[in-house]
BAVO-799203 format. One record per residue (C-alpha): y negated, x negated, z negated; chain; residue number from 1. Coordinates in steps of 0.02 Angstrom, whole numbers. Layout:
<rs>
+--------+--------+--------+------+-----+
:      v :      u :      w : unit : pos :
+--------+--------+--------+------+-----+
:      Y :      X :      Z :    A : NUM :
...
+--------+--------+--------+------+-----+
</rs>
This chain:
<rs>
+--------+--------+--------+------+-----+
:      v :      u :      w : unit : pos :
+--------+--------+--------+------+-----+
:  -4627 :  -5691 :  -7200 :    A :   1 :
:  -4483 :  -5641 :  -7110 :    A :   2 :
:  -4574 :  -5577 :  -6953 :    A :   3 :
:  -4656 :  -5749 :  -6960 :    A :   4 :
:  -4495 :  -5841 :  -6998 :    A :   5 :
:  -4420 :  -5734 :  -6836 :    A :   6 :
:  -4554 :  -5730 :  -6713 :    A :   7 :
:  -4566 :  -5920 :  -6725 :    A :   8 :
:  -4371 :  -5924 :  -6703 :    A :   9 :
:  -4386 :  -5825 :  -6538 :    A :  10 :
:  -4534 :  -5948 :  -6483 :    A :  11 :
:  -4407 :  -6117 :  -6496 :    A :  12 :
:  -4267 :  -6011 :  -6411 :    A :  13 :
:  -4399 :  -5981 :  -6274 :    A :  14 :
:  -4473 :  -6163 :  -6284 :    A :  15 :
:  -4282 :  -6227 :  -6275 :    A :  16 :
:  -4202 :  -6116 :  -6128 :    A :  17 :
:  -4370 :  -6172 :  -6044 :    A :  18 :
:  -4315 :  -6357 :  -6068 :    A :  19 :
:  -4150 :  -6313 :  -6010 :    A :  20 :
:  -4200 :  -6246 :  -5836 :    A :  21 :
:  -4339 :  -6371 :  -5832 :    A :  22 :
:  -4202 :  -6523 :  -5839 :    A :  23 :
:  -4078 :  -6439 :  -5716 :    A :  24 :
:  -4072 :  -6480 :  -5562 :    A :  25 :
:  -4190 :  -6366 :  -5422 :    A :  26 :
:  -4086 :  -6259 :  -5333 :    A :  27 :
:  -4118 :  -6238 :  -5122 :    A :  28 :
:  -4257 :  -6112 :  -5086 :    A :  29 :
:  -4221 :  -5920 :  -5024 :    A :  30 :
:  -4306 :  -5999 :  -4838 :    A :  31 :
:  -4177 :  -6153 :  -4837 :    A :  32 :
:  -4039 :  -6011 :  -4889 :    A :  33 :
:  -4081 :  -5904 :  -4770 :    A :  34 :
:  -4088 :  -6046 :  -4640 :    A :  35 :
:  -3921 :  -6131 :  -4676 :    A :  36 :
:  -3853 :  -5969 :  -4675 :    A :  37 :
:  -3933 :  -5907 :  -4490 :    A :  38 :
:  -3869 :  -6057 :  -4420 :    A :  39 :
:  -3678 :  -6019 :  -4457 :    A :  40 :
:  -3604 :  -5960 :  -4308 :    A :  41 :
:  -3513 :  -5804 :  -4403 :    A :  42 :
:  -3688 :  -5741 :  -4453 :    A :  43 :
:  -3737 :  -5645 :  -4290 :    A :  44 :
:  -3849 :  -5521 :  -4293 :    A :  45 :
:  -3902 :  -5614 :  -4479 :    A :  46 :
:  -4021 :  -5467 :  -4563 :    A :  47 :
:  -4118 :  -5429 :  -4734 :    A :  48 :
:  -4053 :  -5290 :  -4834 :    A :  49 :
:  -4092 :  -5195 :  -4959 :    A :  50 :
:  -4059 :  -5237 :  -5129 :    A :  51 :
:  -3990 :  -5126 :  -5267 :    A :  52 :
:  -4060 :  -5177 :  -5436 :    A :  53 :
:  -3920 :  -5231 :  -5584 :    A :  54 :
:  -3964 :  -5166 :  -5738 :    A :  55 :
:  -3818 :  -5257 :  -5830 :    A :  56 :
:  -3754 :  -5425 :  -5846 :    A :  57 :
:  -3835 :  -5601 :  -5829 :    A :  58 :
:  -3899 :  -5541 :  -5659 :    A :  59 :
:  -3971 :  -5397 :  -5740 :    A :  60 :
:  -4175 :  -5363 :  -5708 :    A :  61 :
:  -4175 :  -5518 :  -5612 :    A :  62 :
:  -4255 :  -5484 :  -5438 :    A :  63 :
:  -4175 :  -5550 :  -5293 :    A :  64 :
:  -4155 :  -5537 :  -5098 :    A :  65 :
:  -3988 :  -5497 :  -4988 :    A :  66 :
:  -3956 :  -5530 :  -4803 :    A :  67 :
:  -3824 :  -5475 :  -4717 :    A :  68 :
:  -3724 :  -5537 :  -4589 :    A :  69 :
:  -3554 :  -5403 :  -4538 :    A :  70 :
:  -3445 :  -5429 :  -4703 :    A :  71 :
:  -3549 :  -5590 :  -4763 :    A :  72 :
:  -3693 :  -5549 :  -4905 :    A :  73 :
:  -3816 :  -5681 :  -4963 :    A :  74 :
:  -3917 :  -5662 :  -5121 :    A :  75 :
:  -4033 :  -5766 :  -5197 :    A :  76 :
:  -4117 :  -5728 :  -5368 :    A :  77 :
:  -4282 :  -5769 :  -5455 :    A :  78 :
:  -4423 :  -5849 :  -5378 :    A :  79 :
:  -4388 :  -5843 :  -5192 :    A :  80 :
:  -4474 :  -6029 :  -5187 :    A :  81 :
:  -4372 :  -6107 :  -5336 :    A :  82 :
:  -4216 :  -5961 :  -5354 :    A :  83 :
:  -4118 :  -5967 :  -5503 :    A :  84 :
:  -3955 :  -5912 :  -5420 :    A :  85 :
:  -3908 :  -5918 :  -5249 :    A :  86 :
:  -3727 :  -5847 :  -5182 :    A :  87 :
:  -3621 :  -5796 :  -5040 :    A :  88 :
:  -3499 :  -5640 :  -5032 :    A :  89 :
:  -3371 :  -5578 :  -4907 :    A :  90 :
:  -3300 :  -5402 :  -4921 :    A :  91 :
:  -3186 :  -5284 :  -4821 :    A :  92 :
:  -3084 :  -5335 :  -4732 :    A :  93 :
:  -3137 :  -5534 :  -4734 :    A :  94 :
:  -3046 :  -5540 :  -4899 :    A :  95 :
:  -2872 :  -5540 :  -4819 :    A :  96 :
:  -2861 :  -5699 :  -4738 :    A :  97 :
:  -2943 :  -5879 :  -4799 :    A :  98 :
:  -3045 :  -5900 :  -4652 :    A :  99 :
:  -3183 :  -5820 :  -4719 :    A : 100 :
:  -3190 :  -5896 :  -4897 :    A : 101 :
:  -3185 :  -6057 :  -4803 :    A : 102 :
:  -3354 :  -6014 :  -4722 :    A : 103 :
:  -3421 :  -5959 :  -4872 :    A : 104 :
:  -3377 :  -6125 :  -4962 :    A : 105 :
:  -3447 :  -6226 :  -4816 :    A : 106 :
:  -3590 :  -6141 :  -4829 :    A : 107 :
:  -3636 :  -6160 :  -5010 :    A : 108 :
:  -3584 :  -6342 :  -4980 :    A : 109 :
:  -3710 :  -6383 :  -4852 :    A : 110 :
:  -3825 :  -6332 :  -4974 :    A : 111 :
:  -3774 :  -6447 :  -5128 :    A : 112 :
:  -3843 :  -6641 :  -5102 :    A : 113 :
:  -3742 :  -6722 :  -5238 :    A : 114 :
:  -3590 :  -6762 :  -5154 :    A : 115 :
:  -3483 :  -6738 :  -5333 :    A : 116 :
:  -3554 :  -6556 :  -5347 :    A : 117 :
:  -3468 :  -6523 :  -5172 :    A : 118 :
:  -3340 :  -6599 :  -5255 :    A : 119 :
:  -3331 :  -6518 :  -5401 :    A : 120 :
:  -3365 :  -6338 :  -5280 :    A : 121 :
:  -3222 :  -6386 :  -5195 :    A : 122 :
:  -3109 :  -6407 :  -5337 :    A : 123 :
:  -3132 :  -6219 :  -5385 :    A : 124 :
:  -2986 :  -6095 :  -5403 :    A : 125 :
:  -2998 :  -5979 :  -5257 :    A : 126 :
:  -2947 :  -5829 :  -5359 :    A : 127 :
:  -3082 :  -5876 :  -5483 :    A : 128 :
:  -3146 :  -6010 :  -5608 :    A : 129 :
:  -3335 :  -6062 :  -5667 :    A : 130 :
:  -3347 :  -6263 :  -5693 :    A : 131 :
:  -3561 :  -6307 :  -5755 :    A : 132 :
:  -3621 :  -6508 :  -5703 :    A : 133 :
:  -3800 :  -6586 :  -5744 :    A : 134 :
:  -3859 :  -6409 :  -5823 :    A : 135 :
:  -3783 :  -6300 :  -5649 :    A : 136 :
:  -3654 :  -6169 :  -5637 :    A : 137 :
:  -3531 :  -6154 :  -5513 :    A : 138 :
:  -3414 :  -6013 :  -5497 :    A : 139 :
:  -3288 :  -5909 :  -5392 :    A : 140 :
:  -3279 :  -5720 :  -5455 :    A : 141 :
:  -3141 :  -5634 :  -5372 :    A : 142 :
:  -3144 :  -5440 :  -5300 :    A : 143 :
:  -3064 :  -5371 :  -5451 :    A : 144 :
:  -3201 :  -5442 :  -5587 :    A : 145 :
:  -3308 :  -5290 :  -5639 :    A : 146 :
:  -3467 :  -5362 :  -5577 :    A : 147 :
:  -3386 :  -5422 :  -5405 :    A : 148 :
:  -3435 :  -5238 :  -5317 :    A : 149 :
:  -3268 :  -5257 :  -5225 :    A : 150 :
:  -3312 :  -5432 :  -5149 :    A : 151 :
:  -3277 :  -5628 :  -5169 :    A : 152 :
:  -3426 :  -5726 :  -5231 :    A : 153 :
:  -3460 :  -5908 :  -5227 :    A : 154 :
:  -3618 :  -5944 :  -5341 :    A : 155 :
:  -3718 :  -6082 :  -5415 :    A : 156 :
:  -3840 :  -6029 :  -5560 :    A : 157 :
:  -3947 :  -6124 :  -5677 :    A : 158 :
:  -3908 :  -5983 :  -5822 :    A : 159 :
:  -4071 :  -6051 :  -5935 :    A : 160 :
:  -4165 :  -6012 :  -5785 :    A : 161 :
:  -4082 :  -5851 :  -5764 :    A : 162 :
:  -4128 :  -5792 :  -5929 :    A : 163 :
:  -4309 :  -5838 :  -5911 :    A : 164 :
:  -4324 :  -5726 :  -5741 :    A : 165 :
:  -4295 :  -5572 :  -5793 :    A : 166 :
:  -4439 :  -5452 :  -5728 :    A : 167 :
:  -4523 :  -5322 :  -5848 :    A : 168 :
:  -4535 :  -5150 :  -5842 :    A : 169 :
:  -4709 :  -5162 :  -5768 :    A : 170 :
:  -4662 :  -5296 :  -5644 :    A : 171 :
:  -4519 :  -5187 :  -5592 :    A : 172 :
:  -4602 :  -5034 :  -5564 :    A : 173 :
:  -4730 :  -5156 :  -5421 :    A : 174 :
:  -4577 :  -5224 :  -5340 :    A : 175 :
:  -4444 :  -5084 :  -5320 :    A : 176 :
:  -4421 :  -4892 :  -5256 :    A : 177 :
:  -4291 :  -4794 :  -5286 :    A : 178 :
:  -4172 :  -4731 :  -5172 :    A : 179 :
:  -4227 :  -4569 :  -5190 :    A : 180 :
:  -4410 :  -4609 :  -5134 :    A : 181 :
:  -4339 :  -4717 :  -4992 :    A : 182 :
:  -4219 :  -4567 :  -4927 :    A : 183 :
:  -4365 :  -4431 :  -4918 :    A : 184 :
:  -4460 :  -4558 :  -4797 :    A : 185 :
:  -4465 :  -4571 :  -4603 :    A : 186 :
:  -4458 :  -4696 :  -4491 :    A : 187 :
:  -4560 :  -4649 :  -4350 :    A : 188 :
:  -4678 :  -4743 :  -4225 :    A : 189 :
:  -4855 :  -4738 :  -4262 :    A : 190 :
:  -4969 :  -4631 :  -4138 :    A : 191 :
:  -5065 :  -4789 :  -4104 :    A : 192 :
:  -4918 :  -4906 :  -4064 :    A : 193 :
:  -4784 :  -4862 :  -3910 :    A : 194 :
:  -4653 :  -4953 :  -3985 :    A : 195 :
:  -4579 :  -4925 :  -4156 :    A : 196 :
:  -4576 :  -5050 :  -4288 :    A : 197 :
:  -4419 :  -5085 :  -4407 :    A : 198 :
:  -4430 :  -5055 :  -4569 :    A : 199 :
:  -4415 :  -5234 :  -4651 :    A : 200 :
:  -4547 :  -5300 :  -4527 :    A : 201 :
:  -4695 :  -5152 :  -4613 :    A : 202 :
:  -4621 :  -5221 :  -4776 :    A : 203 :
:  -4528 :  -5044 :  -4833 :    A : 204 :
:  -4355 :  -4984 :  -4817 :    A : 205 :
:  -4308 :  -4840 :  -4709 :    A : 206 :
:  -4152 :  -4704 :  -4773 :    A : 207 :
:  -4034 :  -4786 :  -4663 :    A : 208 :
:  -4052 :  -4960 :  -4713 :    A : 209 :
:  -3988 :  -4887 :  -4877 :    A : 210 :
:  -3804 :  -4892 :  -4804 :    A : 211 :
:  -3800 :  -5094 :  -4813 :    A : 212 :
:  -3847 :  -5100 :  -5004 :    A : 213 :
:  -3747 :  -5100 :  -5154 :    A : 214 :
:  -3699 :  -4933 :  -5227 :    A : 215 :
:  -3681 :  -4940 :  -5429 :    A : 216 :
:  -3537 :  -4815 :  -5486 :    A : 217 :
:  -3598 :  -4788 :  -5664 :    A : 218 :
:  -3783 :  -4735 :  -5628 :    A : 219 :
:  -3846 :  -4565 :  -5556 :    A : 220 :
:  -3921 :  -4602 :  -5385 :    A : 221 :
:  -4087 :  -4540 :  -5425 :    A : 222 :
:  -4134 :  -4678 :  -5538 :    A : 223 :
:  -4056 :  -4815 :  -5442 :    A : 224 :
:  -4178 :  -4909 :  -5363 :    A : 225 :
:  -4200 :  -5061 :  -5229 :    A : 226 :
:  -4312 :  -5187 :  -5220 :    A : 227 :
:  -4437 :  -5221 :  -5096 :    A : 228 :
:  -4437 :  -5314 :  -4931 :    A : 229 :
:  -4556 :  -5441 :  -4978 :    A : 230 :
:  -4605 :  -5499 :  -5157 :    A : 231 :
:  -4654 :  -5673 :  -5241 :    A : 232 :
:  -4696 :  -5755 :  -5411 :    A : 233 :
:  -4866 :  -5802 :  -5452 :    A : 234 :
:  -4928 :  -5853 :  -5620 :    A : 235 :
:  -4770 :  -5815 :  -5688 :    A : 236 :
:  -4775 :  -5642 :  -5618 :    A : 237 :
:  -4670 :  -5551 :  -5496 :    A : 238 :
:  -4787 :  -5474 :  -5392 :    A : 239 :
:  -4793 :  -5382 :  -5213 :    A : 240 :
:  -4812 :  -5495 :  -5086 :    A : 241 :
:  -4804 :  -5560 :  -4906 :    A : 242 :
:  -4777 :  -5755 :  -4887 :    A : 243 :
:  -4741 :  -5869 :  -4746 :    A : 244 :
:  -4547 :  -5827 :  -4778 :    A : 245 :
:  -4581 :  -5668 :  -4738 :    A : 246 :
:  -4654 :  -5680 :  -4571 :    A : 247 :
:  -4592 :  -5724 :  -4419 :    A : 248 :
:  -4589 :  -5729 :  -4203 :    A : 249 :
:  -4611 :  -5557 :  -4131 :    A : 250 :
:  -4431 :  -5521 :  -4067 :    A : 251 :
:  -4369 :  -5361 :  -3941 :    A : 252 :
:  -4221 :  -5337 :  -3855 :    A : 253 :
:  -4260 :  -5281 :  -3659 :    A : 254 :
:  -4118 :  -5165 :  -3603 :    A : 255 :
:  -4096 :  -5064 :  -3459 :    A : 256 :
:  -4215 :  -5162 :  -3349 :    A : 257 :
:  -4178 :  -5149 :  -3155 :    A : 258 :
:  -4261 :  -5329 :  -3125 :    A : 259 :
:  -4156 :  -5438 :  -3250 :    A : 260 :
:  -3999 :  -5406 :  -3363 :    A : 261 :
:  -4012 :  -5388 :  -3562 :    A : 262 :
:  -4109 :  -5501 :  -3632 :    A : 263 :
:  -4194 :  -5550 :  -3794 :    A : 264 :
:  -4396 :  -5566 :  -3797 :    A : 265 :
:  -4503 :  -5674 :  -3911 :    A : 266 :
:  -4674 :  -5705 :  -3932 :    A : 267 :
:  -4724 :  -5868 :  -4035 :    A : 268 :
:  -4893 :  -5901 :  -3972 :    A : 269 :
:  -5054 :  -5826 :  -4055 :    A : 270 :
:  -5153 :  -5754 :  -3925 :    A : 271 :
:  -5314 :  -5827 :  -4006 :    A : 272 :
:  -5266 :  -5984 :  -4055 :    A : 273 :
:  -5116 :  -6025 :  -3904 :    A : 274 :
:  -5013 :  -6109 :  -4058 :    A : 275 :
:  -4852 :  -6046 :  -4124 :    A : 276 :
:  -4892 :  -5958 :  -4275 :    A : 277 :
:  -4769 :  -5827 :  -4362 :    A : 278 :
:  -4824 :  -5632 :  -4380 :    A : 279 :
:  -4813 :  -5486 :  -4480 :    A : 280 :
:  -4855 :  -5300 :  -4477 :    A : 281 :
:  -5020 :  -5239 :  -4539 :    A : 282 :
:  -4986 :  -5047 :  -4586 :    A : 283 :
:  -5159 :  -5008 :  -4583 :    A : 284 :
:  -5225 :  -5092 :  -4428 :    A : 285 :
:  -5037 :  -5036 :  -4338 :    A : 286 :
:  -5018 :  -5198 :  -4273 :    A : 287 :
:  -4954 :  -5384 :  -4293 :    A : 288 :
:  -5057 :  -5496 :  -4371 :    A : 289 :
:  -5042 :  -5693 :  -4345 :    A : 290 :
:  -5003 :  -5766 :  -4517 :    A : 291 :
:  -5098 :  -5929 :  -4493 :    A : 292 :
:  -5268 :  -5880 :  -4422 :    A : 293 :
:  -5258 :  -5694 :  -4452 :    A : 294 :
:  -5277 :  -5624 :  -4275 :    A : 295 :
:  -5201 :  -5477 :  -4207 :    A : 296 :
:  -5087 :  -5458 :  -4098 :    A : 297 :
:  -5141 :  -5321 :  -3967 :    A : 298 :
:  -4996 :  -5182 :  -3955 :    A : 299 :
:  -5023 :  -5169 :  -3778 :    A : 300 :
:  -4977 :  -5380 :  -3746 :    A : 301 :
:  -4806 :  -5342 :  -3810 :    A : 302 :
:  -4695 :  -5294 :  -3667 :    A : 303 :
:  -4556 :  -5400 :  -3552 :    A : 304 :
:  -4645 :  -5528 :  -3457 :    A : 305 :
:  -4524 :  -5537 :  -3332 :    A : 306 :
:  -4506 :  -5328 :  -3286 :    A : 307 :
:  -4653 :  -5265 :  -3371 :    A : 308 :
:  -4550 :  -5145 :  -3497 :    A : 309 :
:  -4625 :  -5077 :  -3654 :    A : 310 :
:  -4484 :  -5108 :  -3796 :    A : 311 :
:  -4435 :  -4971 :  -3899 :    A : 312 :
:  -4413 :  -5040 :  -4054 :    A : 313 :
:  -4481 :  -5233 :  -4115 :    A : 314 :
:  -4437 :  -5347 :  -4269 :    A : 315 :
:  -4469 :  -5507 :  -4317 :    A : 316 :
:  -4366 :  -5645 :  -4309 :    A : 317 :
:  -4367 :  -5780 :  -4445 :    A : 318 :
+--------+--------+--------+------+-----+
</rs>
């Protein structure tokens, strides 16, 4: 009776965070994050990292995405296409003046619709304070919190949602690697390719991308783990994958070249097709692969139009 009397007590604690997140409002997508964030003119050289999972906390188990930008980290939890969290950090030394914060306030602001919750965003302490409207959080954590990893975070959360998007063990063992897995491998170019291929692009980390992500003081590095470049949520699973989002223009920087000065190179239309269409690597076929219509991209196309120059290295550019 009890087991009965408890299960069925879990099941309307389930059934009534569900409502709660349900009647929330939707927060912006990890593409219109991204986006917003790209577009800011501090976020040169804008860039995915890797992402250290948090095994404690609200956040904890939750999967999520980070992109870098210097000193500035995004992060945006859940369901890339309907996040439960989004946030931007600064760190270093971007904490000592208010310049920064000021970008990172602007930025989550752009991102709000309801002109009172940029007002109510805008009415937060700076050294910290949480304030929740219409079933949304919105807080400042300051560098000295203990889950602030040395930076100041602006955040908006729906924290029913939150609790409903935690991954399981089995989901997290699909979507993750640890560090220890990602040190032992190497980057190299493929035999069949004369350029090399960064890492995010063929959907992995390399060992030095491990220098952008969070480090966690209290666990032994060898079971610290990252998630993976690329993952969605289907049927209410967190599974491996490769969406639109995760695509993108085929992007190289030509240096060196004697016939024009340094200059960036990008390929948008689909050799098959001739329409713009975004790519990504295929690891077994060792090439790009139009996203659309599923073409390749022949290895040997990509090289400077204007001096003929085979790039060393190629990304892709969202």
């Amino acid at each position: 009776m009890k087991t009965t009397t408890l299960s069925a007590a879990l099941i309307l604690v389930a059934a009534g965070l569900a409502t709660q997140a349900a009647s929330a409002q939707a927060l912006p997508s990890r593409a219109k994050c991204r986006a917003a964030a790209a577009a800011k003119p501090w976020a040169k050289d804008f860039k995915q990292i890797p992402s250290t999972v948090i095994d404690k906390g609200v956040l904890r188990d939750i999967p999520y995405l980070s992109y870098r930008a210097g000193n500035y980290e995004l992060n945006v939890y859940g369901d890339p296409a309907a996040p439960a969290c989004f946030e931007i950090g600064i760190h270093k030394e971007l904490l000592q003046g208010t310049e920064a914060r000021k970008n990172g306030l602007d930025l989550v602001s752009s991102l709000l619709d309801d002109p009172e919750d940029r007002k109510l965003l805008a009415s937060l302490k700076p050294a910290g304070e949480k304030k929740v409207r219409n079933g949304i959080t919105y807080e400042i954590t300051p560098p000295t919190a203990e889950d602030a990893y040395g930076g100041w975070w602006v955040s908006v959360y729906n924290e029913p949602l939150l609790n409903t998007s935690r991954a399981t063990p089995e989901e997290l063992s699909a979507i993750t690697t640890k560090r220890t897995d990602v040190q032992r491998a190497v980057a190299v170019a493929d035999a069949k390719t004369p350029y090399a291929v960064d890492s995010s692009t063929q959907g992995r980390w390399a060992s030095g991308d491990l220098a952008d992500a969070r480090k966690s003081k209290d666990v032994p590095e060898e079971k610290q783990a990252v998630y993976a470049p690329a993952f969605s949520k289907k049927n209410g699973r967190y599974v491996p994958d490769r969406t639109v989002d995760d695509t993108g223009y085929i992007l190289f920087i030509c240096l060196g070249s004697d016939k024009h000065e340094d200059m960036e190179v990008i390929f948008r239309e689909c050799p098959a097709c001739k329409k713009h269409d975004t790519f990504f690597w295929d690891t077994e076929k060792k090439c790009f692969i139009a996203f659309t219509c599923g073409t390749p991209y022949e290895n040997a196309m990509i090289k400077c139009p204007t001096c003929g120059k085979v790039p060393t290295r190629v990304r892709i550019k969202h």
